[in-house]
DRENPA-3360 file (N, C-alpha, C; in nm, 2 decimals, always signed):
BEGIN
1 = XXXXXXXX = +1.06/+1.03/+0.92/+0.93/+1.05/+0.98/+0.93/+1.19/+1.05 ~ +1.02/+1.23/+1.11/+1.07/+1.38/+1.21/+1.02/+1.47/+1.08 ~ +1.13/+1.43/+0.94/+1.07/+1.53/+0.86/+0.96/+1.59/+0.77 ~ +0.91/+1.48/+0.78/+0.74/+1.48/+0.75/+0.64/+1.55/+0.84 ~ +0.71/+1.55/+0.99/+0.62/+1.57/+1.09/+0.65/+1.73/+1.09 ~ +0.81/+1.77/+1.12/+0.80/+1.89/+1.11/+0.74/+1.96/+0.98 ~ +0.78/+1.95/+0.86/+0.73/+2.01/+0.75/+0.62/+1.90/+0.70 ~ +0.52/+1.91/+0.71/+0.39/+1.82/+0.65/+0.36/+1.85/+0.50;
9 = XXXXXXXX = +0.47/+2.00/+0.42/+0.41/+2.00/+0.32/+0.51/+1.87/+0.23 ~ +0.61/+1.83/+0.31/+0.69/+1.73/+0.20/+0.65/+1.62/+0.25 ~ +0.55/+1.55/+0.32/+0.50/+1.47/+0.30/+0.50/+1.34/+0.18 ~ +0.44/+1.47/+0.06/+0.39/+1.38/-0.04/+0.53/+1.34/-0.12 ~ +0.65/+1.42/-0.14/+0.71/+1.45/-0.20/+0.81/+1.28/-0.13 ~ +0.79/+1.31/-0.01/+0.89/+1.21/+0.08/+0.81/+1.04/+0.04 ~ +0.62/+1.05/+0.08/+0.64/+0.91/+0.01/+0.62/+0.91/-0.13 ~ +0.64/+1.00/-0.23/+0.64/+0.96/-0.39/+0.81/+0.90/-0.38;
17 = XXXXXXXX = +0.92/+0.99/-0.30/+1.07/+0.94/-0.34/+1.06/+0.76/-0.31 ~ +1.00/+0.74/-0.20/+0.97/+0.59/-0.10/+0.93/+0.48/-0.23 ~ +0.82/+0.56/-0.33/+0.72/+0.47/-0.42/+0.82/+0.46/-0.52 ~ +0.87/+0.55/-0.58/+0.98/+0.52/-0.66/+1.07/+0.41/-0.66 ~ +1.15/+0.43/-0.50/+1.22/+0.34/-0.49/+1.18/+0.19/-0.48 ~ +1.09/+0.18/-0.40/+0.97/-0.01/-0.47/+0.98/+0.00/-0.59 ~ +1.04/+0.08/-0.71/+0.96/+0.02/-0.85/+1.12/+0.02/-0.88 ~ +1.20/+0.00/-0.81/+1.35/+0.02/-0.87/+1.40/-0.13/-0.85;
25 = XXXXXXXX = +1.50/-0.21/-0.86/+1.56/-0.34/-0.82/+1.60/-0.29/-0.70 ~ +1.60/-0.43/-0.63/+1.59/-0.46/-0.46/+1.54/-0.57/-0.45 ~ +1.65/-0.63/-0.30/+1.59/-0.71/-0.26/+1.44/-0.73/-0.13 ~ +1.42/-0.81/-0.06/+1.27/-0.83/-0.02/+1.32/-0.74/+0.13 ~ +1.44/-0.74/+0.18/+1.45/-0.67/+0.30/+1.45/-0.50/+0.27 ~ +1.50/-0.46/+0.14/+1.49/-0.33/+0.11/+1.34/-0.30/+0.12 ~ +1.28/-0.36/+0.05/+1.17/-0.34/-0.01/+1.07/-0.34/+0.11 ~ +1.05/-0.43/+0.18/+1.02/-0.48/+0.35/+1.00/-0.31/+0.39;
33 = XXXXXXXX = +1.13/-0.26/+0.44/+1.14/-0.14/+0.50/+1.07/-0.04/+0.43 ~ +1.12/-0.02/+0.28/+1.02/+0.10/+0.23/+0.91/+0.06/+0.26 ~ +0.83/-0.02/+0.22/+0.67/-0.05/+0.27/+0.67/-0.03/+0.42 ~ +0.74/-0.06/+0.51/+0.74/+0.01/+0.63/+0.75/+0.11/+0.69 ~ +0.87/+0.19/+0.60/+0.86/+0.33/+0.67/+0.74/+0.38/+0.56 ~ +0.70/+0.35/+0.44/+0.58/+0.42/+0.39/+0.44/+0.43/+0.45 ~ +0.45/+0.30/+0.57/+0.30/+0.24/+0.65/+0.36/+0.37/+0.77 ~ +0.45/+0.35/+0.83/+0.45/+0.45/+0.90/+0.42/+0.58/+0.90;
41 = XXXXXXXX = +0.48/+0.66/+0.82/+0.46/+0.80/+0.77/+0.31/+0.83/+0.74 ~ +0.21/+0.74/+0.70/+0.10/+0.71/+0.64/+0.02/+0.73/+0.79 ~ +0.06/+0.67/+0.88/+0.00/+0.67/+1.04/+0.03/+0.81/+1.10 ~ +0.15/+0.81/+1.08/+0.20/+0.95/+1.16/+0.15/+1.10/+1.07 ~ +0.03/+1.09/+0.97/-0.04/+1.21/+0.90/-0.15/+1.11/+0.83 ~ -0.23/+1.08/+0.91/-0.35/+1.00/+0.88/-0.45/+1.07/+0.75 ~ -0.43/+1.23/+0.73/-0.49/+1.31/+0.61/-0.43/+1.26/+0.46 ~ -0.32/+1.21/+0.49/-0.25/+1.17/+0.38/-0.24/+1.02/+0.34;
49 = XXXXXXXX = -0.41/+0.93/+0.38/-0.38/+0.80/+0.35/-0.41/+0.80/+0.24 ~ -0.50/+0.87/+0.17/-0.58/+0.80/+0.04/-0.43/+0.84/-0.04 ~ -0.37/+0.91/-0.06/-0.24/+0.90/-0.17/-0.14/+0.80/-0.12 ~ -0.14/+0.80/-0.05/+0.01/+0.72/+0.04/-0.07/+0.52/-0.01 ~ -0.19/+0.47/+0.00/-0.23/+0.36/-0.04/-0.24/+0.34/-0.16 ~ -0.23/+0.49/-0.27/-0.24/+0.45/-0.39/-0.12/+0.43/-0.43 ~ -0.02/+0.46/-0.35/+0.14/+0.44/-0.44/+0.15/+0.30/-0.39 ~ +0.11/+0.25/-0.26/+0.11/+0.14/-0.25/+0.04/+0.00/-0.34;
57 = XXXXXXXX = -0.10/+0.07/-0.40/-0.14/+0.04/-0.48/-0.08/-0.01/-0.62 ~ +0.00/+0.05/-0.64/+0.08/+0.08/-0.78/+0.19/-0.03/-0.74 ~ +0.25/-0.04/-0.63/+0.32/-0.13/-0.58/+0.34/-0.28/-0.64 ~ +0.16/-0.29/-0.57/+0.13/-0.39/-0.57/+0.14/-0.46/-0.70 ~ +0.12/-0.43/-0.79/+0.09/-0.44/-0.94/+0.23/-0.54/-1.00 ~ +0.33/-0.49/-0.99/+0.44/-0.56/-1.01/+0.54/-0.65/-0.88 ~ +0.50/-0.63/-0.76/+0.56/-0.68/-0.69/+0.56/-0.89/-0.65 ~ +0.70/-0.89/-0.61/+0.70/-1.04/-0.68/+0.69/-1.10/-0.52;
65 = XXXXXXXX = +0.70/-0.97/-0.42/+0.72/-1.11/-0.33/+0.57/-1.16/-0.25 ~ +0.52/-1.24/-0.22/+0.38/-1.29/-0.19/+0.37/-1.23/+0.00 ~ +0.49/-1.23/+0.05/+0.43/-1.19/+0.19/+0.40/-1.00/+0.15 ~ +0.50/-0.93/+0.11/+0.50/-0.81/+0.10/+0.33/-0.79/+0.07 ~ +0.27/-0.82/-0.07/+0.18/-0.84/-0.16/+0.01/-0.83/-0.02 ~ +0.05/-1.00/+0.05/-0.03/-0.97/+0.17/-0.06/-0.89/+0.23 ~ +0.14/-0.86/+0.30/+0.07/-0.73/+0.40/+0.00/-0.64/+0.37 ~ +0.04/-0.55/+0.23/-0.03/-0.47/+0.19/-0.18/-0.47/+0.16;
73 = XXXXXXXX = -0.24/-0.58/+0.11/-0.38/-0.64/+0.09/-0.45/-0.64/+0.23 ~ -0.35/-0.69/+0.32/-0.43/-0.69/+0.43/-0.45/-0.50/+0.52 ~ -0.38/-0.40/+0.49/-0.35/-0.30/+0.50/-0.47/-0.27/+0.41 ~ -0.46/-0.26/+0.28/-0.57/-0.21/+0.22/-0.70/-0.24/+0.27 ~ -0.70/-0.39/+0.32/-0.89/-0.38/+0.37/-0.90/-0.35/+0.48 ~ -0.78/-0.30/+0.56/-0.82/-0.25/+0.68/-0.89/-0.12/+0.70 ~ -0.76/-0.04/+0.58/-0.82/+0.14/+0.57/-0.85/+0.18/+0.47 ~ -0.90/+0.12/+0.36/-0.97/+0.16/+0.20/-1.07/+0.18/+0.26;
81 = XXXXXXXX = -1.15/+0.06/+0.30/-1.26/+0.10/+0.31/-1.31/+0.25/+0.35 ~ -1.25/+0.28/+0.49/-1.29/+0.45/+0.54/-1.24/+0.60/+0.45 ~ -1.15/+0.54/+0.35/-1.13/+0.63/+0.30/-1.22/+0.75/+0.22 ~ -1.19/+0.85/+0.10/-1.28/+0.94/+0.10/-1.32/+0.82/-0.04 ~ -1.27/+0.80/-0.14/-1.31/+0.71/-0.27/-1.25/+0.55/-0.25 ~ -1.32/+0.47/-0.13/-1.24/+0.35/-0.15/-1.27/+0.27/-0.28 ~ -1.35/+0.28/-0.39/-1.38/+0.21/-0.51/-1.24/+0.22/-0.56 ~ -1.16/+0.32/-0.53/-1.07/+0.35/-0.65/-0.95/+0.22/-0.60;
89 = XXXXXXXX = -0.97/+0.17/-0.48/-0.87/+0.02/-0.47/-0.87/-0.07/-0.51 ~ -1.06/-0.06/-0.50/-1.09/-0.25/-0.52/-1.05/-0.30/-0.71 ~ -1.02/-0.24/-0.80/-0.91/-0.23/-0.95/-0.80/-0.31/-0.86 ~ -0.71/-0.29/-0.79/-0.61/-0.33/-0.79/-0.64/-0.44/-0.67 ~ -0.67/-0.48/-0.63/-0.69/-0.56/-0.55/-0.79/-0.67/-0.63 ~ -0.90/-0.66/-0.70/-0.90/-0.73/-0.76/-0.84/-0.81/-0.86 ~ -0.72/-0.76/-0.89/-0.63/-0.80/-1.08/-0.55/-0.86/-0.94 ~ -0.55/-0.88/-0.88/-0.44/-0.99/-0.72/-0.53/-1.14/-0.74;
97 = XXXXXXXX = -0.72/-1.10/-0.71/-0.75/-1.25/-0.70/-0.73/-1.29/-0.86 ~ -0.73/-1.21/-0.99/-0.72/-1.31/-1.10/-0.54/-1.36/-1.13 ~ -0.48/-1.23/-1.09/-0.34/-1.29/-1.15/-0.24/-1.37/-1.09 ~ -0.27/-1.39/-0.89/-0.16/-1.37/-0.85/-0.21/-1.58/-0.78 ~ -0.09/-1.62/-0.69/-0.09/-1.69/-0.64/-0.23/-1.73/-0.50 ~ -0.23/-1.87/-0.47/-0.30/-1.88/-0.36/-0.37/-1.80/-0.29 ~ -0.23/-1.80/-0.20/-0.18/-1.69/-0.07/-0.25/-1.57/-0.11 ~ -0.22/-1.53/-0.21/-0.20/-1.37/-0.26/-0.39/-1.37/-0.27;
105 = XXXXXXXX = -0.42/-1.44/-0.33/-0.59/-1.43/-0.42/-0.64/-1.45/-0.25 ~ -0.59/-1.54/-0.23/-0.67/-1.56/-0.02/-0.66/-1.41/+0.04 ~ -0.56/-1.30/+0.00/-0.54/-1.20/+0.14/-0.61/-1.10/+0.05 ~ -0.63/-1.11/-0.07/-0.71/-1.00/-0.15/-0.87/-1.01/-0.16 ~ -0.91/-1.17/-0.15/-1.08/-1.14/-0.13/-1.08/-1.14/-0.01 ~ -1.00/-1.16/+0.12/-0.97/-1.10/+0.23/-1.02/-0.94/+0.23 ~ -0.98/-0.87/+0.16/-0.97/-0.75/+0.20/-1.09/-0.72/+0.09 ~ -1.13/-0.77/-0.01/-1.24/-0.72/-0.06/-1.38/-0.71/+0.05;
113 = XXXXX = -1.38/-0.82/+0.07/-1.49/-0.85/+0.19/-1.49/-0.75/+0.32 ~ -1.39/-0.65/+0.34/-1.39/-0.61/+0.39/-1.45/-0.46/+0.38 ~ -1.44/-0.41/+0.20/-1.50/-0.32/+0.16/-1.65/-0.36/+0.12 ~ -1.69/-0.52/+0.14/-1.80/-0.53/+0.10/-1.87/-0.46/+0.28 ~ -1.83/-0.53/+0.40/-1.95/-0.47/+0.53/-1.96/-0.36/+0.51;
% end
């Protein structure tokens, strides 16, 4: 986070290495943390949400574990919506209420409803 803050141009560079790593094997605590230091870094350069939600976006797509899946859905309807193109979420957040579990389809029209106010 220090080094994102001091140099803001590696930002992007710092959470593409983060996104990578979610698409690699790992278990749910690895995985846990990159989604956390990626939510963090994402806070600490608020200019840099709309890319920093789409890798999370991309995340989402293959990810097996159902809380991770939430948090992030619930993250997405919090700050999609304000973003500069929030349409470009509701694709992946939708293919959650058709493909995924309960839980999962529950925290995703969750957060659709949140781009609908």
């Amino acid at each position: 986070q220090r080094l994102c803050v001091t140099y803001p141009s590696l930002h992007n560079r710092v959470v593409g290495f983060l996104s990578n790593l979610l698409r690699e094997e790992g278990g749910y605590d690895f995985k846990k943390s990159l989604v956390g230091s990626i939510v963090s870094l994402m806070k600490g350069a608020p200019e840099t949400t709309d890319e920093t939600l789409f890798h999370l976006c991309e995340f989402i797509e293959d990810c097996e574990y159902t809380s991770l899946l939430t948090h992030i859905l619930d993250l997405l309807g919090d700050m999609g919506p304000s973003t500069r193109e929030p349409a470009r979420y509701i694709r992946y957040i939708y293919n959650r209420v058709i493909l995924e579990n309960a839980m999962v389809r529950s925290a995703a029209i969750s957060a659709l409803t949140k781009f609908a106010a």
